[in-house]
DOZA-590988 format. One line per 5 residues: for each residue x, y, z of N, C-alpha, C, O. Coordinates in Angstrom, 2 decimals, decimal comma. Layout:
! DOZA-590988
X/Y/Z/X/Y/Z/X/Y/Z/X/Y/Z ~ ...
! end
This chain:
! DOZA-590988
13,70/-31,77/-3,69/12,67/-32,35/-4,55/12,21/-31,33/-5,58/12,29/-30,13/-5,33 ~ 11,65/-31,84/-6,89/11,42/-31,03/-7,81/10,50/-30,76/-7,58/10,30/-29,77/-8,27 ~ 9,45/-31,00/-6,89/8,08/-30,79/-7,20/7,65/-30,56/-5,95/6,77/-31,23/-5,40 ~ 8,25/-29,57/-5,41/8,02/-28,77/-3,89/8,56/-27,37/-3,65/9,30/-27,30/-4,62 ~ 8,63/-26,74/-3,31/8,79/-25,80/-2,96/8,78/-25,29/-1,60/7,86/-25,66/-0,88
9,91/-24,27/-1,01/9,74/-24,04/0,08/8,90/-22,90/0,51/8,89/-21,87/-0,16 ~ 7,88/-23,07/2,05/7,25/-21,97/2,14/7,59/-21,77/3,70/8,02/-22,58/4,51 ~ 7,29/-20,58/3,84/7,52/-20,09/5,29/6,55/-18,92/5,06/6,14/-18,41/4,02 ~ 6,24/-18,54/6,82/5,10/-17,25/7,09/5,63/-17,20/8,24/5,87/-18,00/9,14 ~ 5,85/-15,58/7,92/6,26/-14,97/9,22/5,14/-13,39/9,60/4,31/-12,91/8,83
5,39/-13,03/10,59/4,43/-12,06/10,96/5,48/-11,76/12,12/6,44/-12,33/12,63 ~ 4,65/-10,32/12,29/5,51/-9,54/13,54/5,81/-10,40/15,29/6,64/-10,11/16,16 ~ 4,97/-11,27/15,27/4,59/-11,62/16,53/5,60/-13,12/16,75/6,23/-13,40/17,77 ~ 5,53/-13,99/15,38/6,09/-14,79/15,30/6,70/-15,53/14,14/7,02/-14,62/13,37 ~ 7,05/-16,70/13,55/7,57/-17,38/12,53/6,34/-18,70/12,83/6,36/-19,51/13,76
5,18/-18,60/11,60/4,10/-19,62/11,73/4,39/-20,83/11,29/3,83/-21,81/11,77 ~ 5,43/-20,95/10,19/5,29/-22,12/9,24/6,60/-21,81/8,34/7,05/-20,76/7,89 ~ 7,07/-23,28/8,27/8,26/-23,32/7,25/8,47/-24,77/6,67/9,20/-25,47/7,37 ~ 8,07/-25,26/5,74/7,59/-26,62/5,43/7,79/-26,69/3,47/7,70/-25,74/2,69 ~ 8,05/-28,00/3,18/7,87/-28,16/1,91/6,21/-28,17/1,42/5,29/-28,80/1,93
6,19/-27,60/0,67/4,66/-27,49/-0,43/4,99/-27,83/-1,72/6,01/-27,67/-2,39 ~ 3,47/-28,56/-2,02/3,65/-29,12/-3,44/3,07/-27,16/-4,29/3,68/-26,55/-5,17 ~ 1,45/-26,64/-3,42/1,13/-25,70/-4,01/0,90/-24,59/-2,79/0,86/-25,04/-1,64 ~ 0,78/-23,59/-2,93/0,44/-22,20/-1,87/-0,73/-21,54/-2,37/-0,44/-21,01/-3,44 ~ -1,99/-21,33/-2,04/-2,82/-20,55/-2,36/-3,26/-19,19/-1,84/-3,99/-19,25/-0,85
-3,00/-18,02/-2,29/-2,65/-16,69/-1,33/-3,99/-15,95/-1,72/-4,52/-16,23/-2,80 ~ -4,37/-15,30/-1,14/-5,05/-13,83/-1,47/-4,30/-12,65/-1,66/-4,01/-11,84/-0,78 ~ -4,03/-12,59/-2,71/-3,54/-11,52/-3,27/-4,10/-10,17/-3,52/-5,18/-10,42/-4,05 ~ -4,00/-8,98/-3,46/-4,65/-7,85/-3,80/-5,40/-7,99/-4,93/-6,63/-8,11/-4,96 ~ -4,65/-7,97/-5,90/-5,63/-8,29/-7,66/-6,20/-9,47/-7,47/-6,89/-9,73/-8,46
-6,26/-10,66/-6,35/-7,34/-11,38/-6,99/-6,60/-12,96/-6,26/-5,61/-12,82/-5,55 ~ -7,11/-14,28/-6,48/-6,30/-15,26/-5,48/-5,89/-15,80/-6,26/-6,58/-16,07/-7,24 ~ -4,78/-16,13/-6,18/-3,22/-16,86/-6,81/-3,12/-18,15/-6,59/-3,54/-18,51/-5,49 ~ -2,66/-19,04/-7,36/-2,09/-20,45/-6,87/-0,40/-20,50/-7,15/0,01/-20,18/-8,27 ~ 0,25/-20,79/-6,43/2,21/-21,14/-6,80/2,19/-22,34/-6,57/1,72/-23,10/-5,73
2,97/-22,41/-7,74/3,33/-23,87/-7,60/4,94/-24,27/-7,85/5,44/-23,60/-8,76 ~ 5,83/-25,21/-7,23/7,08/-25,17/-8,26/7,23/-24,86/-9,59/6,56/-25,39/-10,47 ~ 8,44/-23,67/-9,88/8,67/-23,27/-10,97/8,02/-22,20/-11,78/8,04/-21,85/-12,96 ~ 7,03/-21,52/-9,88/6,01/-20,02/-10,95/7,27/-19,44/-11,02/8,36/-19,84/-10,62 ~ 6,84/-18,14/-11,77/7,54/-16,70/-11,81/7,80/-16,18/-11,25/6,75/-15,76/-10,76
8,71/-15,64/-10,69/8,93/-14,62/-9,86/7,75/-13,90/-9,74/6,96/-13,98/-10,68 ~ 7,43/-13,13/-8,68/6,31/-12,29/-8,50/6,26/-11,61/-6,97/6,42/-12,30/-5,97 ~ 6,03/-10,28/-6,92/5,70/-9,86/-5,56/4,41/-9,32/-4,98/4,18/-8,28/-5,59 ~ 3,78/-9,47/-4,38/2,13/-9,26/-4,30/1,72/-9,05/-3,21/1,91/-9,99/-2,43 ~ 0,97/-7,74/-2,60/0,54/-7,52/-2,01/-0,95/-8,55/-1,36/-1,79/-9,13/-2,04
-0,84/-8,48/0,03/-2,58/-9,74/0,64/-3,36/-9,00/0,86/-3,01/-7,83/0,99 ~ -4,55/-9,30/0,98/-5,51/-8,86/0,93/-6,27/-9,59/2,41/-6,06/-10,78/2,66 ~ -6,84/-9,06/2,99/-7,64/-10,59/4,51/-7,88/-11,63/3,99/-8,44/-11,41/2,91 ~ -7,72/-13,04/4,24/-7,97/-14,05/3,49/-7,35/-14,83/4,16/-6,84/-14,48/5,22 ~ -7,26/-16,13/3,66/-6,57/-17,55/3,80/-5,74/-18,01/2,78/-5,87/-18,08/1,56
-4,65/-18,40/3,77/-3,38/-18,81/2,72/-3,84/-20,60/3,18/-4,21/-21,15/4,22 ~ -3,61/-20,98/2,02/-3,82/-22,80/1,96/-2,70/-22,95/1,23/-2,37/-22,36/0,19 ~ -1,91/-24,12/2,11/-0,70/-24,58/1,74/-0,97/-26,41/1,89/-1,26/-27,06/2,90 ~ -0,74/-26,90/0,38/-0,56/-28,17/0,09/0,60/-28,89/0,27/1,65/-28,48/-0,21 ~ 0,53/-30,13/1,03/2,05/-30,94/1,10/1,65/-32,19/0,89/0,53/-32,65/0,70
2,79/-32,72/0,96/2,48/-34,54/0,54/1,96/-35,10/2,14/1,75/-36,29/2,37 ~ 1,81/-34,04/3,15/1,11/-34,56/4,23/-0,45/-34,09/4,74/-1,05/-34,34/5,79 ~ -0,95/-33,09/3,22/-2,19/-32,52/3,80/-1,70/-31,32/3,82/-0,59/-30,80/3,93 ~ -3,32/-30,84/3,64/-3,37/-29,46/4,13/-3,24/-28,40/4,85/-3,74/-28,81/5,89 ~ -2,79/-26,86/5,15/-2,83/-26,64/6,38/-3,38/-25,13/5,94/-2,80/-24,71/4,94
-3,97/-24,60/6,27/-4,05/-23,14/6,50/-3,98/-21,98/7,62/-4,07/-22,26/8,82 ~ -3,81/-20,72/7,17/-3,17/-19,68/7,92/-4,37/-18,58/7,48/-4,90/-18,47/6,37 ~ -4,60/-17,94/8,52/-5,87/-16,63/8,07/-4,57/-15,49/8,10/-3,46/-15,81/8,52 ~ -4,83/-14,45/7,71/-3,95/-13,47/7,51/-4,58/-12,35/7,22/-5,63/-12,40/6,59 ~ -3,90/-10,88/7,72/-5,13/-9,85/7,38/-4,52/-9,14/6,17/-5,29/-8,53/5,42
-3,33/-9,15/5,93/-2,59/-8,89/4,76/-0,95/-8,71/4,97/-0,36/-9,23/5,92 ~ -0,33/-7,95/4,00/1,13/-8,33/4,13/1,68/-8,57/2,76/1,16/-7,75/2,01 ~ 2,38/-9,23/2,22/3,04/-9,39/1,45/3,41/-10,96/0,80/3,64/-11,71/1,75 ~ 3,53/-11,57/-0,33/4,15/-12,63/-0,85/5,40/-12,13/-1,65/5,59/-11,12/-2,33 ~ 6,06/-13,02/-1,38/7,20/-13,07/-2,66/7,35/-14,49/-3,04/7,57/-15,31/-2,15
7,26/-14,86/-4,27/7,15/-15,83/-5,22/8,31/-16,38/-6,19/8,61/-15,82/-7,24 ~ 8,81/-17,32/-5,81/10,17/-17,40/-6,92/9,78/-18,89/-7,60/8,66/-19,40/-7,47 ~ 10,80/-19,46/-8,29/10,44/-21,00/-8,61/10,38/-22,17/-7,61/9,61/-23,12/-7,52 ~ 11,44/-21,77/-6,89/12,02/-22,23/-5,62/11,24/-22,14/-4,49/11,37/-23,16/-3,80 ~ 10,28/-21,09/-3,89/9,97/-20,68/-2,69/8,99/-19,59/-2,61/8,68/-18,78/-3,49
8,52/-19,72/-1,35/7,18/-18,76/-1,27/7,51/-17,96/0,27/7,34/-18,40/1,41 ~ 7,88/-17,05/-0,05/8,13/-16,26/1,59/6,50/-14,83/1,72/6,13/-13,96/0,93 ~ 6,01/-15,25/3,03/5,05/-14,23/3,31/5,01/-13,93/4,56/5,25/-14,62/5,55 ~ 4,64/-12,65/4,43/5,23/-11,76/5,26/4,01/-10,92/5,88/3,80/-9,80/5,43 ~ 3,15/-11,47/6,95/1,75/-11,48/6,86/1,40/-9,95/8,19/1,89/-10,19/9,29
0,75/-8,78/8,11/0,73/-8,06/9,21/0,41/-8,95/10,21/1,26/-9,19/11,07 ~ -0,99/-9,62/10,26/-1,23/-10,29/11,30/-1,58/-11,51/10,60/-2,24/-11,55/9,56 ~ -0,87/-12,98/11,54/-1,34/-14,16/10,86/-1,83/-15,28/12,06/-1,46/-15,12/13,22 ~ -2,55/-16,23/11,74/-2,89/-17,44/12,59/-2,81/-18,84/11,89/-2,91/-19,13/10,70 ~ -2,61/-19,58/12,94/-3,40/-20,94/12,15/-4,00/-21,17/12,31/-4,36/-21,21/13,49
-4,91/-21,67/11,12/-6,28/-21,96/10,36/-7,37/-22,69/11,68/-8,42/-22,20/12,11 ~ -6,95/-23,50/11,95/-7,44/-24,18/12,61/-7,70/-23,60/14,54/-8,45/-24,00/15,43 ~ -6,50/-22,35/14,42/-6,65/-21,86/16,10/-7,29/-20,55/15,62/-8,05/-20,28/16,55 ~ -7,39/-19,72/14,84/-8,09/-18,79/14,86/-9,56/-18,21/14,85/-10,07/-18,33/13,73 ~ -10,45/-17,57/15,85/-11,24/-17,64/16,35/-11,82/-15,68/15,66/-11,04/-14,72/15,62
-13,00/-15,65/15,33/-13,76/-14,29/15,00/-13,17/-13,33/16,18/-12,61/-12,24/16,03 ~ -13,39/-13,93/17,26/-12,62/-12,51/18,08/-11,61/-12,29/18,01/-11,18/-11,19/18,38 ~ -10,89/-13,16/17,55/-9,28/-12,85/17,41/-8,86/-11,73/16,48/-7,86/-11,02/16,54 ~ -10,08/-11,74/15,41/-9,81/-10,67/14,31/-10,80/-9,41/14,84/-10,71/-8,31/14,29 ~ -11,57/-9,60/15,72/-12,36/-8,32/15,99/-11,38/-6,77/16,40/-11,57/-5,67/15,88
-10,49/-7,03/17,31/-9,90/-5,49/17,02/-9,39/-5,30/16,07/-9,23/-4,08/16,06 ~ -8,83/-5,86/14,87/-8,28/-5,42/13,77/-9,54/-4,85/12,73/-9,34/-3,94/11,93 ~ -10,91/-5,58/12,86/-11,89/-5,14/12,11/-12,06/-3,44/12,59/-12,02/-2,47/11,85 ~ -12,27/-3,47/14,24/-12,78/-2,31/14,61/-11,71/-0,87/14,35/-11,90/0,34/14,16 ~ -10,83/-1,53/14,43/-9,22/-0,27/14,04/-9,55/-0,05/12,27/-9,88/1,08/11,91
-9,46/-0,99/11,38/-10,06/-0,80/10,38/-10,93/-0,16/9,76/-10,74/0,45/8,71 ~ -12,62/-0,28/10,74/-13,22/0,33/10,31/-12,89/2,09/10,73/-12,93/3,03/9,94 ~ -12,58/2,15/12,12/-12,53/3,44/12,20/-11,20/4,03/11,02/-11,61/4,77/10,12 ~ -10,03/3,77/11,03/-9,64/4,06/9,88/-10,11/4,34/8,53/-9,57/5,04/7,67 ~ -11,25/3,66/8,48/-11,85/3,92/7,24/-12,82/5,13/7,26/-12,88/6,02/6,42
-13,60/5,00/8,43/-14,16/6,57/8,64/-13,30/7,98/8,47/-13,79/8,99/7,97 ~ -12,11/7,90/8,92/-11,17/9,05/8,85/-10,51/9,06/7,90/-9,80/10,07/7,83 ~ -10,37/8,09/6,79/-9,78/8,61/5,60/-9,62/9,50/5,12/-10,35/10,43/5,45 ~ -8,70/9,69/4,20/-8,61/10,85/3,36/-9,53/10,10/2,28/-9,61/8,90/2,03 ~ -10,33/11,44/1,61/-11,01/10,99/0,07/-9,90/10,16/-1,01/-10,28/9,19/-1,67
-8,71/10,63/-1,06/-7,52/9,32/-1,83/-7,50/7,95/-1,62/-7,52/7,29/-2,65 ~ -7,46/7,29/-0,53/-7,22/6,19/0,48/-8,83/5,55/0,90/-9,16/4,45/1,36 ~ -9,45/6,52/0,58/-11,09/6,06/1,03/-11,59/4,99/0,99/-12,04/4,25/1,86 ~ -11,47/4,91/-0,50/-11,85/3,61/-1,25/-11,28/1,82/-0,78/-11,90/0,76/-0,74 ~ -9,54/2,27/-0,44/-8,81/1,17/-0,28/-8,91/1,01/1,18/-8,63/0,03/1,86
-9,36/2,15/1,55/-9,86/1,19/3,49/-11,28/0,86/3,81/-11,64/0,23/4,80 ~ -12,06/1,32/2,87/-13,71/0,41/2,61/-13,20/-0,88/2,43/-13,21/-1,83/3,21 ~ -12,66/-0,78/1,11/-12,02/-2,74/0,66/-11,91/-3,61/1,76/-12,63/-4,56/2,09 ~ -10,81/-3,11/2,31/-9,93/-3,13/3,66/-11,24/-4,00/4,46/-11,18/-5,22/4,50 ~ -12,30/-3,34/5,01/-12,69/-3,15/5,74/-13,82/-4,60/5,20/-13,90/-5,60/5,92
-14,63/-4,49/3,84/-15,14/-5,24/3,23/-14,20/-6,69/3,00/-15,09/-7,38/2,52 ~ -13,39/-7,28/3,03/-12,58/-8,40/3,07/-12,77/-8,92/4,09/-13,29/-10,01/4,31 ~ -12,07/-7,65/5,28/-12,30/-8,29/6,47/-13,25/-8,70/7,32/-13,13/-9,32/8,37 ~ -14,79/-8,03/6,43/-15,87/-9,03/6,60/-16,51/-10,25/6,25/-17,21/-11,06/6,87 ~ -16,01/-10,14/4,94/-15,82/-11,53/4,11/-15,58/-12,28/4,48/-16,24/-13,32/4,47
-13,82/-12,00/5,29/-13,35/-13,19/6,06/-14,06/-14,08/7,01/-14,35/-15,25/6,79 ~ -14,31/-13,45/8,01/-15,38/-13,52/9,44/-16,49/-13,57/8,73/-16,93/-12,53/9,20 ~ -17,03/-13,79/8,24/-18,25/-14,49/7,93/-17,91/-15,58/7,44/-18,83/-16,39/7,55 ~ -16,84/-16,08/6,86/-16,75/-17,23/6,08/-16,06/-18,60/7,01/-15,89/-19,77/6,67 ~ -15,66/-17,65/8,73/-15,17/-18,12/9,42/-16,56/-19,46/10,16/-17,75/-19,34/9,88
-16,16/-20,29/10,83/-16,93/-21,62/11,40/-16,67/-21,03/12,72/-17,05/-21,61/13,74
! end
């Protein structure tokens, strides 16, 4: 179909999702993205957030703490450190990744400082925005 695109999410633990999409909505490092059939190529770092994926059957989403997209006309492959679905993932589920985080962010180097505050600030964002 022209007006779909394939997406899949994988993560270390498992293979979440592999389904036609009309659109993919990612959190991207620079900022949140929409793909749709026929974007640009593109490769992009995630940021903690929610990936929302549109189909001609509804919605579905995936929380993710970051990882990677790759973007073609054709297809959306992501490649998530840690991912869930939307609907099973629970605040504690992300609590040791917050607490590894934050201490990481205490021990930074002054270079990296900044990008594991972020780090750390997203992944509060997230969990708060969580139900």
């Amino acid at each position: 179909m022209a007006n779909t695109l394939q997406f899949d999410l994988v993560s270390p633990e498992r293979a979440l999702a592999s389904l036609q999409a009309t659109a993919v909505q990612i959190p991207g490092a620079d900022g949140d993205l929409t793909a749709m059939p026929g974007h640009s190529p593109l490769l992009t770092s995630l940021r903690p957030g929610v990936v929302t994926v549109q189909s001609d059957t509804g919605n579905k989403t995936y929380v993710v703490t970051g990882g990677f997209a790759e973007i073609s006309a054709e297809s959306i492959s992501v490649i998530a450190e840690t991912a869930h679905a939307g609907d099973d993932v629970k605040k504690t589920d992300l609590e040791d990744v917050l607490t590894n985080a934050r201490t990481a962010a205490d021990t930074a180097p002054a270079e990296t400082k900044d990008a594991a505050e972020k780090f750390v600030a997203d992944l509060v964002e997230l969990m708060e925005n969580m139900e």
